[in-house]
C-alpha positions as CSV (number, residue, x, y, z in Angstrom):
1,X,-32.0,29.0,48.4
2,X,-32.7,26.8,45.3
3,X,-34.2,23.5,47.7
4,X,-36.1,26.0,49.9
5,X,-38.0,27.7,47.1
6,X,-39.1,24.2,46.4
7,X,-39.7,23.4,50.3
8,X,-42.4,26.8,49.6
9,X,-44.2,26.1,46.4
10,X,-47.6,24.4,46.9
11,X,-48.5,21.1,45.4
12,X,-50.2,22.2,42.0
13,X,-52.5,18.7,42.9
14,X,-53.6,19.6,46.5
15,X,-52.6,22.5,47.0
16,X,-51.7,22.1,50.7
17,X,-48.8,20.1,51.0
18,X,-44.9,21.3,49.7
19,X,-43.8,20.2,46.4
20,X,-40.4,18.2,45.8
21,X,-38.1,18.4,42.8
22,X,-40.2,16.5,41.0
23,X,-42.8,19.4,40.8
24,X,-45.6,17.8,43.1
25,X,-45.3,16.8,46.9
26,X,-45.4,12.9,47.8
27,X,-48.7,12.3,48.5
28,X,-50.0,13.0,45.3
29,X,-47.0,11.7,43.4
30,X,-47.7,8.0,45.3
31,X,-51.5,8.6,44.5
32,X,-51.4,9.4,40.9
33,X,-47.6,9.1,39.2
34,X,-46.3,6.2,41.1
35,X,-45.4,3.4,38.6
36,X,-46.6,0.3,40.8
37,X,-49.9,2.3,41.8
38,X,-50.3,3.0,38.0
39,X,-49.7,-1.1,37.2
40,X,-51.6,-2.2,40.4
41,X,-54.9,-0.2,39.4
42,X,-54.7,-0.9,35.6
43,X,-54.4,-4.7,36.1
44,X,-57.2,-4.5,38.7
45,X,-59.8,-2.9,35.9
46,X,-58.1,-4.4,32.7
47,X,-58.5,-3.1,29.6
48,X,-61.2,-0.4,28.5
49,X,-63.6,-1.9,26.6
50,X,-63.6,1.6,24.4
51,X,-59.8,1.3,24.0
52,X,-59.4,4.3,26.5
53,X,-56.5,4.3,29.1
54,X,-56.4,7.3,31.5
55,X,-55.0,7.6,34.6
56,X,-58.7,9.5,36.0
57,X,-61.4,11.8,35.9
58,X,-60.3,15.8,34.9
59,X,-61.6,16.8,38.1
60,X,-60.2,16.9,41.8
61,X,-56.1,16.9,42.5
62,X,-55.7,15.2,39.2
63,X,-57.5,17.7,37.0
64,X,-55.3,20.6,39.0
65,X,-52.5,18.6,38.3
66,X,-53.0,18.4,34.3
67,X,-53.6,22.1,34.3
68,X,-50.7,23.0,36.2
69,X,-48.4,20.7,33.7
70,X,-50.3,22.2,30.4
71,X,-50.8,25.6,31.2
72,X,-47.8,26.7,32.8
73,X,-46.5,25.1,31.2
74,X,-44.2,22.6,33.1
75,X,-42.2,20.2,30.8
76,X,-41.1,18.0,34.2
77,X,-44.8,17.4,34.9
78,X,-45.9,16.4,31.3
79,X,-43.3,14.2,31.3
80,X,-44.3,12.5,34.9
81,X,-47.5,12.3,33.8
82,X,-46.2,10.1,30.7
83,X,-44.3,7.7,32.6
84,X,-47.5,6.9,34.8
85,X,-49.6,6.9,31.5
86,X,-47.2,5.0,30.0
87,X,-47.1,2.1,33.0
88,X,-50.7,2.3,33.1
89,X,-51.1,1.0,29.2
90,X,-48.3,-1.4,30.0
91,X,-50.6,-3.0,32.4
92,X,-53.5,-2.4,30.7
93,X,-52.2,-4.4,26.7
94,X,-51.6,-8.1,27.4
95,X,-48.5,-8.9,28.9
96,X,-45.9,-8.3,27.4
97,X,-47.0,-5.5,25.6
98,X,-47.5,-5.7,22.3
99,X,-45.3,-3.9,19.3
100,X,-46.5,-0.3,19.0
101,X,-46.5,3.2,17.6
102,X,-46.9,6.1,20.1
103,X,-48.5,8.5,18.3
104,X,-49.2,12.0,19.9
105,X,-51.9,14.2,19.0
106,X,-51.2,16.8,16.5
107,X,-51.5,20.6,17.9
108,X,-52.1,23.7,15.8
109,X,-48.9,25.1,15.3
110,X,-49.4,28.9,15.4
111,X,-50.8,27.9,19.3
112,X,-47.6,25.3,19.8
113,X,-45.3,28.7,18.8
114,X,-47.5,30.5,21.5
115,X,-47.3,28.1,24.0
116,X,-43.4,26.8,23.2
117,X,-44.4,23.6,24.5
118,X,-46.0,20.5,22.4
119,X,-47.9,19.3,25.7
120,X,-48.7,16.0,23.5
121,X,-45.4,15.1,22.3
122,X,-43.9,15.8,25.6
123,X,-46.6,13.0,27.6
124,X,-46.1,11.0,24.0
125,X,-42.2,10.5,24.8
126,X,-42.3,9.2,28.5
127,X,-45.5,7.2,27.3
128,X,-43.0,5.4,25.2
129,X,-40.5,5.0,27.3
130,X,-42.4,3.8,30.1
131,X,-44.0,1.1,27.4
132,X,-40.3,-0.3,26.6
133,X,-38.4,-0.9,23.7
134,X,-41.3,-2.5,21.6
135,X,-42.9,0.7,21.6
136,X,-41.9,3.7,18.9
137,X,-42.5,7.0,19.4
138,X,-43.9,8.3,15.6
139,X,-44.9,11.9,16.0
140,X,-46.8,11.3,12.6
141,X,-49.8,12.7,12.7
142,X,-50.5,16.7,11.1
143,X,-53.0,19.2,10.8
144,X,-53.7,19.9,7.3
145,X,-55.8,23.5,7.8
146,X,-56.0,25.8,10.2
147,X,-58.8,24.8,13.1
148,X,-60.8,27.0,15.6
149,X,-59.9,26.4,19.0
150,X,-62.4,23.3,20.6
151,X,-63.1,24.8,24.0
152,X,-65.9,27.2,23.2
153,X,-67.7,24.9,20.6
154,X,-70.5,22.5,20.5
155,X,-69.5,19.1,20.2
156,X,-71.3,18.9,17.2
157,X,-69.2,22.1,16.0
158,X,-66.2,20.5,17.1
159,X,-66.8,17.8,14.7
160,X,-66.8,19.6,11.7
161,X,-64.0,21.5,12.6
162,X,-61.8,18.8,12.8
163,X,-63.7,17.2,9.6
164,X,-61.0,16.8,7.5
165,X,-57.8,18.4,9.2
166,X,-56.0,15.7,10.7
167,X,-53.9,13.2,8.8
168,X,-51.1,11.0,8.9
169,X,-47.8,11.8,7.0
170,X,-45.1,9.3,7.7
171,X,-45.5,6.0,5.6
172,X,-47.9,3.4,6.0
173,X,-49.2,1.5,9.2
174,X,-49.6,-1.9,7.9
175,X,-51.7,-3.2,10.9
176,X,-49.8,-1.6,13.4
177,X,-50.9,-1.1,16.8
178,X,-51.2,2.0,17.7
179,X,-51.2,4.2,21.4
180,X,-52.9,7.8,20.6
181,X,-52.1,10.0,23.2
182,X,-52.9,13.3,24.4
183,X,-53.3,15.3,28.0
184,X,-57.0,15.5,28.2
185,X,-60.2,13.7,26.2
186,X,-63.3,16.0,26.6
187,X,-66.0,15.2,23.8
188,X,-63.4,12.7,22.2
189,X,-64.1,15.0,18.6
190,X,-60.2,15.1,18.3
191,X,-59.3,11.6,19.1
192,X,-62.2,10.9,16.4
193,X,-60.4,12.3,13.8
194,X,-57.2,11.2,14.7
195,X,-58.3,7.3,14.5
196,X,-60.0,8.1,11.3
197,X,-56.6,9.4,9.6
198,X,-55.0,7.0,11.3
199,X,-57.2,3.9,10.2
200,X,-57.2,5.2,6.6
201,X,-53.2,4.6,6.9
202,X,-53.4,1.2,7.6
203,X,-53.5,1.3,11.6
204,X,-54.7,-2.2,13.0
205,X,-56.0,-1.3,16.6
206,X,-56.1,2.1,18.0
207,X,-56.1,2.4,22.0
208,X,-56.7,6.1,23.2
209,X,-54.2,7.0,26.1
210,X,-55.0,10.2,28.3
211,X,-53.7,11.8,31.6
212,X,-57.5,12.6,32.1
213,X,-60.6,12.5,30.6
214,X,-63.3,15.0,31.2
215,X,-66.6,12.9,30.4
């Protein structure tokens, strides 16, 4: 009963075909989570010139895809979505990949109680694990006040409500490199702040890694 309640669920991608165990049917597994897809297309394009990795565009299959692993919320997708994020940057850094911190962006906690799922953290880890054993996973970063939620404000009002809010509390960075990751970049106000508390801790180069970005 187990295997065909999975034969029945829709793909959360397209929508059409079944899904598999692994939460999303082959198809859009091969197109979007497959690990030698991920490298094959990342050495193609090479590195952003904005130090932005993301596997696409927050529309289409992969858009429905990211909202079915952060909404539901569905801790086997967030962490699919990692590994491919993860292999993505692997291809994308100079090979081999240089030593870095994987750094997930911070969530307000009252809304991670809510949810019981740190989406960031969750992509964060397989990110890391995907990168390989040069790669530490320092969850490091906190809010400092309590923030609106960003999806009803300007970007300009989005700014000054992270002004301030974000900063890093576990020991100097001393040059490191460091992978910034989260599920989705929209107006790029969080990641902002991030690289600023970040940077003021002693970060050498900060790359932004996302499952997709909206703009």
């Amino acid at each position: 009963m187990h295997a065909l309640w999975f034969a029945l669920r829709p793909c959360p991608a397209c929508r059409v075909r079944a899904t598999t165990r692994d939460g999303v049917c082959g198809r859009c597994r091969e197109r979007w989570l497959d690990a030698n897809a991920c490298l094959a297309v990342a050495r193609s394009t090479g590195p952003a010139p904005e130090d932005l990795i993301a596997l696409g565009a927050y529309r289409g299959d992969l858009g429905r895809l990211v909202r079915a692993a952060k909404y539901r919320p569905d801790r086997r997708l967030l962490t699919l979505i990692g590994t491919a994020l993860g292999y993505r940057a692997r291809a994308a850094f100079a090979d081999p990949a240089p030593a870095c911190s994987v750094v997930p962006v911070p969530g307000d906690r009252s809304r991670l109680r809510r949810r019981g799922v740190d989406h960031a953290l969750i992509v964060a880890a397989a990110v890391a694990t995907a990168l390989g054993p040069r790669a530490v996973l320092r969850p490091g970063l906190r809010r400092v006040r309590r923030t609106r939620p960003q999806a009803r404000l300007s970007d300009a009002e989005r700014r000054a409500n992270l002004h301030g809010a974000i900063a890093w509390r576990s020991g100097a960075l001393n040059g490191t490199t460091v992978l910034l990751v989260d599920d989705v970049l929209t107006t790029g106000a969080t990641a902002r702040a991030c690289r600023a508390a970040l940077t003021a801790a002693g970060a050498g180069r900060v790359v932004v890694a996302v499952a997709a970005q909206a703009r």
